[in-house]
C-alpha positions, -999 to 999 in steps of 0.1 A, spaced: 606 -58 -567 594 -30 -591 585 -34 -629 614 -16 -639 637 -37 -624 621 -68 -632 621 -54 -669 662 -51 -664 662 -84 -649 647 -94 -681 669 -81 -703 698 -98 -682 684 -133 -696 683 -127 -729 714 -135 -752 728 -118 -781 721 -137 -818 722 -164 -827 714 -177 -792 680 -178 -779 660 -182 -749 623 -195 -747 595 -173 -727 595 -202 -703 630 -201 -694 632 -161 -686 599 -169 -663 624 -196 -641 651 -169 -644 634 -145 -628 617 -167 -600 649 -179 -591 663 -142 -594 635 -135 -562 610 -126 -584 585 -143 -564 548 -134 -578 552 -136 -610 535 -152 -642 541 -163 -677 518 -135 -687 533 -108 -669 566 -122 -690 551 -121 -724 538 -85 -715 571 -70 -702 588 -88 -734 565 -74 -755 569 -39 -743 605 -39 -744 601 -52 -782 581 -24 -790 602 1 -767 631 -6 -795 657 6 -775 676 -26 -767 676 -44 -801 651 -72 -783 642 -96 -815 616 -126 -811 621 -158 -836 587 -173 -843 598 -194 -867 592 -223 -847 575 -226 -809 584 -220 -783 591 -190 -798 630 -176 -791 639 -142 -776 672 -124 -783 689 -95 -786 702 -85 -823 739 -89 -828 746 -55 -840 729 -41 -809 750 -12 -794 739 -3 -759 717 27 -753 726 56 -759 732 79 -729 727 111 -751 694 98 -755 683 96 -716 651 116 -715 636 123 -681 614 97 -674 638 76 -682 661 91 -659 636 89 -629 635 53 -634 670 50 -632 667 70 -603 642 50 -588 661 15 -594 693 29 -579 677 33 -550 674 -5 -549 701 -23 -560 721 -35 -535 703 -72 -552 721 -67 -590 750 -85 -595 783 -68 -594 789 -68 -637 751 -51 -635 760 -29 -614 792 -17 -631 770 -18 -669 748 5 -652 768 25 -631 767 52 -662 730 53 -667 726 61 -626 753 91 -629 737 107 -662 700 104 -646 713 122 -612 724 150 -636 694 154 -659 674 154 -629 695 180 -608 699 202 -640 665 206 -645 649 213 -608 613 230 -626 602 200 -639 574 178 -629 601 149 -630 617 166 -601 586 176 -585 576 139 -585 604 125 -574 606 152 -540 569 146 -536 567 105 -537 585 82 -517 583 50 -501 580 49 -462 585 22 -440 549 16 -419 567 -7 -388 594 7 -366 625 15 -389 656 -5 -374 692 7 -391 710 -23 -405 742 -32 -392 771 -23 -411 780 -47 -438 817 -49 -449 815 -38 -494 845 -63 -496 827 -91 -481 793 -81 -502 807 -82 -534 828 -111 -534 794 -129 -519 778 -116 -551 806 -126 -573 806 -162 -557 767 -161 -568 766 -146 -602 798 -171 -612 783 -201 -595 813 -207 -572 820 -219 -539 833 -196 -513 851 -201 -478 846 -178 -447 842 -171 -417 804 -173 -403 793 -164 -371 769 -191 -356 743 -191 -326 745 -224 -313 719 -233 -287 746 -243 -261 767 -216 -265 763 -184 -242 774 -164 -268 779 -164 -310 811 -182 -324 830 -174 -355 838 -204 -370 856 -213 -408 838 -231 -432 850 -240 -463 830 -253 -496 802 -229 -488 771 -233 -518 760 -196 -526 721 -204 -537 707 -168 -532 709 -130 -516 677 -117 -502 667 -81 -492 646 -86 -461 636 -57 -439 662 -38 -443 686 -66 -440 708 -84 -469 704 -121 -457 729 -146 -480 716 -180 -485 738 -210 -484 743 -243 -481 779 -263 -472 794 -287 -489 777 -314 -517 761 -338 -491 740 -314 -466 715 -302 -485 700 -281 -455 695 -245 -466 709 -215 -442 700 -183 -438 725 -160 -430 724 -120 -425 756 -103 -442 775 -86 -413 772 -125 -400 797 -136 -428 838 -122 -430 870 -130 -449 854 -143 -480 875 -167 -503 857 -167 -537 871 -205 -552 874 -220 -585 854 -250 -573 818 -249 -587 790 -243 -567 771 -277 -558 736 -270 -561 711 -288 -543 682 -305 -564 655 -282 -556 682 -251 -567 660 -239 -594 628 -235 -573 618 -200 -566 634 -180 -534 604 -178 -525 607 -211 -503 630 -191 -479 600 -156 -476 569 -177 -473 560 -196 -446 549 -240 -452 527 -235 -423 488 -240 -429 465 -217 -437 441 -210 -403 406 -194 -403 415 -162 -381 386 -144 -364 393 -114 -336 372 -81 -324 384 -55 -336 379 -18 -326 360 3 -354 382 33 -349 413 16 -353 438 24 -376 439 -14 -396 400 -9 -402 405 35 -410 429 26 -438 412 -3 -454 440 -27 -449 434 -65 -453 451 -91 -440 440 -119 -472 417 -112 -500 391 -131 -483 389 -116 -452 353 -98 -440 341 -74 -418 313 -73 -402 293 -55 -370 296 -73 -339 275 -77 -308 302 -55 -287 295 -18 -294 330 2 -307 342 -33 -321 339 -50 -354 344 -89 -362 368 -98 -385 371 -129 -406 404 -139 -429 427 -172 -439 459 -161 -427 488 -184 -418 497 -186 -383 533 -177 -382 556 -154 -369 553 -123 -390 515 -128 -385 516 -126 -344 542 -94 -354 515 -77 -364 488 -84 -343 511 -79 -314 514 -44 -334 476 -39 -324 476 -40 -286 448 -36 -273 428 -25 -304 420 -65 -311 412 -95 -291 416 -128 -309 387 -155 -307 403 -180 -337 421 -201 -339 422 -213 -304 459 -219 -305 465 -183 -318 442 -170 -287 464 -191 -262 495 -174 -276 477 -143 -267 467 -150 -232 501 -164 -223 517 -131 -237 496 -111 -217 498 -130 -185 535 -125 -191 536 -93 -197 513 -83 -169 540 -103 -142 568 -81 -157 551 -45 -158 533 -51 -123 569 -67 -102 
């Protein structure tokens, strides 16, 4: 997520006066928000900018420690009159995204999005609206369009999570067995978190108070959402970052392939971990490549993604993936 939106996100947290809320807590907040790679510094920064913005009555107590963040009771919300562009270019920017935000932030902001599409529209000779024609953000891999996702069944999924409630639906299921996917009705569903994936909205869930199993489910997987009054019944490990469900528990593995020198990994100075090396190799039109990756599925992705401009020599179980693709891909083009 940007810095703009995790400066919103920020702001979400923090209560009005007299109520306050430690640096600490707003760090958990936001790692359980998705807010994956993220520290306490980068907290106390984007606090301390938003203090010194002034524009959302952000007041710090240091009266005692930990030190208590709030917003001022006679805080009135910003004025829209007062958008300037860069302001608006942000909101621009963070519309673009926020399929994530709650339903209530959505609505709060739903102003701030319309006023910034007309300052920007009124006002098509500024460098604002050069910049935001001349920068975008382009997907590298193949771009896949999402299936279609029902709004109905979106934001009662979102209300269910914001409020902490259980819902009941309907969820498709692939069962190994089955030839084809099942809907089935389940009912005491745990909402725990929504992730933006690729393209994809995935919900994740768990059912009932005793399975404590989390599932990942894509959106247009889920219909004929019942929002309850029953609380959700979070597992233990609830407040621990998302990021358990984005980042692989596999091992790290030392990683070492050929690569070809005119390739386009090597041309755009790509790495695949901060310690990886290149160096010549004995091969001429090839480099070798060193890095501690972990072996998993997004990894293979993206060598697969190479072809034939690598050829992996470690980890031996990485390379026998390899082969065995090839062999089976050589039976299939040559039949």
């Amino acid at each position: 997520m940007n810095a703009f939106q995790r400066k919103l996100d920020i702001l979400q947290f923090i209560p009005r006066a007299p109520r306050k809320v430690s640096s600490r807590q707003i760090l958990d907040n936001l790692q359980n928000s998705g807010h994956a790679n993220i520290d306490m510094r980068t907290v106390q920064r984007d606090l301390k900018s938003l203090e010194q913005i002034g524009l959302f009555g952000l007041e710090v107590d240091k009266r005692s420690k930990p030190f208590g963040w709030n917003i001022n009771a006679c805080f009135k919300k910003l004025n829209l009159s007062l958008m300037d562009g860069n302001t608006a270019l942000a909101f621009n920017v963070l519309e673009q995204s926020s399929e994530t935000l709650p339903n209530t932030t959505l609505k709060e902001l739903q102003p701030y999005f319309n006023k910034a599409e007309q300052i920007l529209a009124h006002d098509n000779d500024s460098l604002l609206q050069h910049w935001s024609k001349s920068v975008s953000n382009v997907q590298v891999s193949q771009p896949l369009v999402p299936p279609d996702i029902d709004p109905v069944t979106l934001e009662r999924l979102k209300n269910a999570l914001y409020y902490k409630k259980q819902v009941n639906a309907d969820i498709k299921r692939l069962f190994k067995r089955a030839k084809k996917a099942v809907w089935k009705h389940y009912d005491k569903v745990n909402p725990m978190g929504l992730i933006q994936q690729n393209g994809r909205l995935i919900f994740i869930c768990t059912f009932g108070s005793l399975h404590t199993r989390r599932y990942s489910l894509p959106i247009n997987f889920i219909r004929n959402v019942e929002v309850t009054k029953s609380d959700c019944q979070q597992s233990n490990d609830y407040h621990k970052s998302l990021r358990a469900e984005l980042v692989s528990t596999q091992e790290k593995a030392e990683l070492k392939l050929l690569i070809n020198d005119n390739s386009f990994f090597l041309l755009h100075g790509y790495k695949l971990a901060e310690d990886q090396n290149i160096c010549s190799s004995t091969i001429a039109g090839k480099s070798l490549l060193t890095a501690t990756v972990t072996d998993d599925s997004k990894l293979r992705a993206f060598l697969r993604g190479l072809g034939s401009n690598i050829e992996v020599l470690e980890p031996l179980s990485l390379r026998r993936y390899f082969t065995g693709l090839s062999e089976s891909l050589y039976q299939t083009y040559c039949n």
